[in-house]
ZAMARGU-4260 file (C-alpha; in steps of 0.2 Angstrom, whole numbers, plus 5000, padded with zeros to 4 digits):
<rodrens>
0) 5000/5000/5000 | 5005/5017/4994 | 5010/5029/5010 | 5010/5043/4999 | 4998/5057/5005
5) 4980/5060/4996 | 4979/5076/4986 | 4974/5090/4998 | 4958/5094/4985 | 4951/5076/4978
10) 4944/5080/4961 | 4946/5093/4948 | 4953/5110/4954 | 4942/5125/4952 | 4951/5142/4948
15) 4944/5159/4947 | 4952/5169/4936 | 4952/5189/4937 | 4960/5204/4928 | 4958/5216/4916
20) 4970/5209/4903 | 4961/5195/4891 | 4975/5191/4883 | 4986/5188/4900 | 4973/5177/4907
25) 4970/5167/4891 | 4990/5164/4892 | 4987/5159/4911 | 4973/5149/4906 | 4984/5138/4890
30) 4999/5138/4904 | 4986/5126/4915 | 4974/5116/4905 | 4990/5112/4891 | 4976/5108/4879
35) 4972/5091/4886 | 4956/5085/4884 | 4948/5103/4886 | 4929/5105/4887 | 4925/5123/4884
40) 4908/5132/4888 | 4900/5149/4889 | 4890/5157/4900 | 4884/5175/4900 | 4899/5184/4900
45) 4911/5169/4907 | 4917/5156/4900 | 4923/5140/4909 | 4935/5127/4904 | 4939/5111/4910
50) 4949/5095/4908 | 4953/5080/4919 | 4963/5089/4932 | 4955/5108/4932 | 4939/5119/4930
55) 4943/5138/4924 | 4930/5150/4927 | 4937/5165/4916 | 4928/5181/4921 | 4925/5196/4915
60) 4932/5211/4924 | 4923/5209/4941 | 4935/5220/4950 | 4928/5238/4939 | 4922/5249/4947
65) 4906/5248/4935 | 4906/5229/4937 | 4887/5222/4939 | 4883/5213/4954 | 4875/5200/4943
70) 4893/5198/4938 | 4899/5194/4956 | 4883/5183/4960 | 4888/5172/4943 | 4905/5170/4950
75) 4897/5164/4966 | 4885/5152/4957 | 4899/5145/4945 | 4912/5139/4957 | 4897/5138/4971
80) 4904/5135/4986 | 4919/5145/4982 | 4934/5143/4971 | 4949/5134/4977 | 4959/5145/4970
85) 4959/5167/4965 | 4972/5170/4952 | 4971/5188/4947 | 4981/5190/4931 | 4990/5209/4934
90) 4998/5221/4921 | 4992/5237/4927 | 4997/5251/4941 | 4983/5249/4950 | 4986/5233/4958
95) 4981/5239/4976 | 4968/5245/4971 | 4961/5227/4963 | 4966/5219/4977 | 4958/5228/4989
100) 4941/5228/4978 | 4943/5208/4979 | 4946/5208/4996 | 4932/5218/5000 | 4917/5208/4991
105) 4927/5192/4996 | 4931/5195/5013 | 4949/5196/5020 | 4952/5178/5018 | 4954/5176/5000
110) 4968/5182/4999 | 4975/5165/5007 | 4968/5158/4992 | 4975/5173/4980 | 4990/5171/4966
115) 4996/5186/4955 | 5003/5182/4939 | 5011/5194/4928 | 5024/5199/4914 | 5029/5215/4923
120) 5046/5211/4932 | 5044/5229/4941 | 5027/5226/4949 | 5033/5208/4952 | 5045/5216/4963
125) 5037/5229/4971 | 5022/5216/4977 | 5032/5203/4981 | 5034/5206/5000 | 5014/5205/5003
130) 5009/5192/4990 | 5013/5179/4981 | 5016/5184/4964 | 5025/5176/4949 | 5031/5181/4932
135) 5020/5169/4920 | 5036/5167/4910 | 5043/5159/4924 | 5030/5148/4930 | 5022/5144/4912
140) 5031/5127/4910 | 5025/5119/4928 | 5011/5130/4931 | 4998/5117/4934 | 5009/5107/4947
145) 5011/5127/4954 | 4993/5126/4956 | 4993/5113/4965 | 5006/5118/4976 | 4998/5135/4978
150) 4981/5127/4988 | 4978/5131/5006 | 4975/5120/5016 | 4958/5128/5023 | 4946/5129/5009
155) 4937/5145/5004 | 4920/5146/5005 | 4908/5162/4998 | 4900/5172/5014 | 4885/5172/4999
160) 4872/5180/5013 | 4883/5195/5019 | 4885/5197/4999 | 4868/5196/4995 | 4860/5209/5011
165) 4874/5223/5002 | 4871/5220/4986 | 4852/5224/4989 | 4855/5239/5000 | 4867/5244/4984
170) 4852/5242/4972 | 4842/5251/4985 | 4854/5265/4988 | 4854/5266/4966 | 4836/5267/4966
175) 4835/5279/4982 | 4845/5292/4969 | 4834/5288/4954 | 4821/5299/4965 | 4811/5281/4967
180) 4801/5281/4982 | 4789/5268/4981 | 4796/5253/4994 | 4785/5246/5003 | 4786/5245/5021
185) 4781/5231/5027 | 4786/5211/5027 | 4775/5198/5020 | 4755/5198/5023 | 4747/5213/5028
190) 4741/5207/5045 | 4760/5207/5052 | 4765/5222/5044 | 4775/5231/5054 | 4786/5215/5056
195) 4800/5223/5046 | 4815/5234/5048 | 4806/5250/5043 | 4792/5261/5050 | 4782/5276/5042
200) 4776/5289/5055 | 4761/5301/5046 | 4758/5318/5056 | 4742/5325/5053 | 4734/5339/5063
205) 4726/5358/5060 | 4739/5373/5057 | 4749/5379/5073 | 4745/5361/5083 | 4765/5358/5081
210) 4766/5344/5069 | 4782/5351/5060 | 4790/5354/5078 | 4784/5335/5082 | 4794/5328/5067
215) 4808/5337/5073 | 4808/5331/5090 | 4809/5313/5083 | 4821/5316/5068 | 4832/5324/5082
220) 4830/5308/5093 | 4836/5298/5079 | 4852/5310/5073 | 4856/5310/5094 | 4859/5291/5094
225) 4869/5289/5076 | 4879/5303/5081 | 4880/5306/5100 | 4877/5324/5098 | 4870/5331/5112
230) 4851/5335/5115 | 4854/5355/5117 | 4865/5355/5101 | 4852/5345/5093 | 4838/5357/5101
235) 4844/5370/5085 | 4844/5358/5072 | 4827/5360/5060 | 4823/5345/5048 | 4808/5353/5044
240) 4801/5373/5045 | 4793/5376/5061 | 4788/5391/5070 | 4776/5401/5077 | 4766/5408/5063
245) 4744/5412/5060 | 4746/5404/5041 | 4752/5386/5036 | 4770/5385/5036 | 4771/5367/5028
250) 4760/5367/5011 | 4767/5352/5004 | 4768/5331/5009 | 4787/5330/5015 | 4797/5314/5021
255) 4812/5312/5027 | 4822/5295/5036 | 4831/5292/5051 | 4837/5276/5065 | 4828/5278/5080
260) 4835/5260/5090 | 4839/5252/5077 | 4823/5254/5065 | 4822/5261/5052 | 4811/5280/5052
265) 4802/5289/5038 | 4795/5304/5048 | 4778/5311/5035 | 4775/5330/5039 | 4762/5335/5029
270) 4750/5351/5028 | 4733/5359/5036 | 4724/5349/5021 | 4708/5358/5027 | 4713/5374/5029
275) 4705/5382/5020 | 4686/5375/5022 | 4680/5375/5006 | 4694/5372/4997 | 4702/5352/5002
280) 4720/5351/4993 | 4717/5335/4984 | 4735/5336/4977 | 4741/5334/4993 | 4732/5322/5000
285) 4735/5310/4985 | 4754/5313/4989 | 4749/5309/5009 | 4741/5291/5002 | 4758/5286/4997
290) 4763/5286/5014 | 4747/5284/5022 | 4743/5267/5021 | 4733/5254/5032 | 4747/5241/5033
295) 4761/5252/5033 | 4759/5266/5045 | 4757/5272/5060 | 4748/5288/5062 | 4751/5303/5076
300) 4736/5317/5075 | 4743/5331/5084 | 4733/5342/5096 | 4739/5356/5104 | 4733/5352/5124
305) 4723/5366/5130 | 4716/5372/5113 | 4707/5359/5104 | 4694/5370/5092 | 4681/5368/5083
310) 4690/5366/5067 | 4698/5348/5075 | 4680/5340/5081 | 4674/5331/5066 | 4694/5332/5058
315) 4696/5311/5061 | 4681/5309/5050 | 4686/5323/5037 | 4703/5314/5037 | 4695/5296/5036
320) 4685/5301/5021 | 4698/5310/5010 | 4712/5294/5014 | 4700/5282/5010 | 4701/5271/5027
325) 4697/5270/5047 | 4715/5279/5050 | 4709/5279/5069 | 4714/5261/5069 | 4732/5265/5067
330) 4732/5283/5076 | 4742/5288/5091 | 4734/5305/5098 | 4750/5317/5101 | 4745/5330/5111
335) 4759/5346/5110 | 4765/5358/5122 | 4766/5347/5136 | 4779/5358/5146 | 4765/5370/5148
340) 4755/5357/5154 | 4753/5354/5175 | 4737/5344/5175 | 4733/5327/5176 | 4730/5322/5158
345) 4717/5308/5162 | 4708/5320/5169 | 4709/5334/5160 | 4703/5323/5143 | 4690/5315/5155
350) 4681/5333/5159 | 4680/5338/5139 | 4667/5328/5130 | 4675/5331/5112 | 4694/5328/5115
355) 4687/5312/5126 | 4680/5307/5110 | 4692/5309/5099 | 4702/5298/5110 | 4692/5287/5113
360) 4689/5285/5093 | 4706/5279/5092 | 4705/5264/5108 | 4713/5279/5120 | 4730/5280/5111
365) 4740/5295/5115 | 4756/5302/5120 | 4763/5319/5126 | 4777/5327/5118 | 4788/5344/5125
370) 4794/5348/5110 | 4805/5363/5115 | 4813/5351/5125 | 4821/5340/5114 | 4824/5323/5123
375) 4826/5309/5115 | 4819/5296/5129 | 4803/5304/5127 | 4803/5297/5108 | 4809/5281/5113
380) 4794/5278/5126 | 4782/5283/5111 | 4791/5269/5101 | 4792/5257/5112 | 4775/5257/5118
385) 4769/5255/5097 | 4768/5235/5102 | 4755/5236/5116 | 4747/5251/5105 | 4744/5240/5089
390) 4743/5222/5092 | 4747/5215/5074 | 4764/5222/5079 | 4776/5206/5077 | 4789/5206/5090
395) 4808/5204/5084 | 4822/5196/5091 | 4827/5206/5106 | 4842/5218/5106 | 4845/5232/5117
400) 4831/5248/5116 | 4822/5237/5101 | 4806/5243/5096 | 4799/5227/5089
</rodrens>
């Protein structure tokens, strides 16, 4: 019996091979196969060749910076679950720069399995401290017994799920700048809507009741945690126009995104729709059903406390009929003002027939905000408490401050 050891990759070796010179690489490619027995294929824009010994995928340029991520997906798909080996055929100055792209989709561990070949004696020279790197006229003769020298022991294996998460936030991110806006927010059936990373907050309300300044006070919760700013610097940042003023100051639907513990944010400012009685802005409350939608929203009526009108008795109903559906079902009542506000709130809703109604329309749902007190816990409590609020709420694996 032979004491001789087993090859450390039983079967034929699979190469991925990179670069932006095609002739370099077909010259690598000849240098292994030898033209024994070759089997050649196409696919998309790769083509793949093989004999007893070896399986080339020969790519196109993956490493560009234009490159596709279909491209990278193929590769993946090819020499599924990963190549045995990376050779990245190099003639140009840029040689950092392709490496480091390979390293980053690939992960750091490819370049265990990574081999540069080249004809340029200079950048042989200059790389050959941190890889390994050989002139192809040198290693052209034994080049597939180099191959097999050249295998690491570990194997490498695509990190595909990492890959795939980016590549959709890239294609998001392209979209995103297209001026597209139409993602849905939630996951799967309507029912568990609000089971994915993302929530849409619509603020609806009269003129003057402090819904800009509301949007603010949670846009500002959200930049305090990604930044660490402080809340008294963040107390003079304005993400939308507030301030005190006897006309609208917001006349147009307006969106914009932050993280609040780890969720996902579009915060919905939108106009007095109503303000002028006989005159509804249809416009904008077509643009407010984009946003305004039963499985993928949560919505705050703002109230100024100590000046509910006239005007904001039958305003549920007004807004119901122009939205198309029983917002009350997913409304929080945010009454405003709060730090000029002593009383006992039960109380004070209790002893006013209207506003008890109006709360009571929506299951007793609401919340106080100070809004020139711009503290992010009092967000948080209001975000936190959306669970027992809305039962279809699907609860998430727990991490620390999750909403879900």
């Amino acid at each position: 019996m032979s004491s001789a050891e087993p090859p450390k990759y039983p079967g034929r070796t699979t190469i991925a091979l990179l670069g932006k010179n095609p002739e370099l690489k077909k010259t690598t490619e000849n240098a292994i196969l030898k033209n024994h027995k070759v089997v050649s294929k196409m696919f998309t824009d790769f083509t793949l060749k093989e004999n007893e010994s070896f399986r080339i995928i020969n790519t196109p340029d993956v490493l560009d910076e234009k490159c596709l991520d279909q491209n990278i997906i193929d590769l993946m798909a090819l020499s599924d679950p990963g190549p045995d080996l990376f050779i990245l055929a190099l003639d140009s100055e840029d040689a950092d720069v392709q490496i480091n792209k390979l390293q980053h989709i690939f992960g750091e561990t490819v370049r265990n399995h990574l081999v540069i070949i080249t004809e340029n004696s200079k950048m042989q020279e200059q790389l050959s401290s941190h890889y390994k790197i050989f002139n192809i006229q040198a290693v052209s003769k034994n080049l597939p017994d180099q191959c097999q020298e050249w295998l690491p022991e570990q194997s490498f294996q695509f990190d595909c799920e990492s890959y795939f998460q980016n590549a959709v936030k890239r294609r998001r991110r392209y979209l995103e700048s297209t001026g597209y806006e139409g993602f849905p927010d939630h996951r799967g059936a309507k029912g568990n809507a609000h089971c994915g990373s993302e929530v849409t907050i619509v603020l609806l309300g009269k003129t003057g009741t402090g819904k800009s300044a509301s949007a603010n006070t949670i846009l500002a919760a959200g930049s305090s945690q990604q930044s660490g700013l402080s809340n008294a610097f963040l107390r003079k940042a304005q993400h939308f126009e507030s301030y005190p003023s006897s006309t609208p100051v917001t006349t147009k639907c307006e969106a914009k995104k932050t993280e609040i513990c780890g969720t996902q944010v579009r915060v919905v400012d939108t106009p007095d729709f109503f303000y002028e009685e006989e005159s509804v802005d249809k416009e904008q409350i077509e643009e407010c059903k984009k946003y305004c939608q039963p499985w993928q929203c949560v919505v705050l009526l703002v109230i100024q406390l100590g000046r509910f009108t006239d005007g904001e008795r039958g305003l549920l109903e007004k807004l119901e009929e122009n939205l198309g559906w029983r917002i009350r079902e997913k409304t929080i009542i945010l009454f405003t003002h709060g730090e000029d506000f002593n009383c006992d709130l039960k109380e004070f809703i209790g002893e006013r027939s209207k506003l008890k109604e109006i709360v009571e329309a929506c299951s007793n749902r609401y919340h106080v905000f100070k809004n020139t007190v711009r503290d992010s816990r009092q967000v948080q409590t209001l975000f936190k408490d959306f669970p027992k609020m809305f039962p279809d709420f699907t609860a998430r694996q727990p991490t620390q401050c999750s909403l879900f």
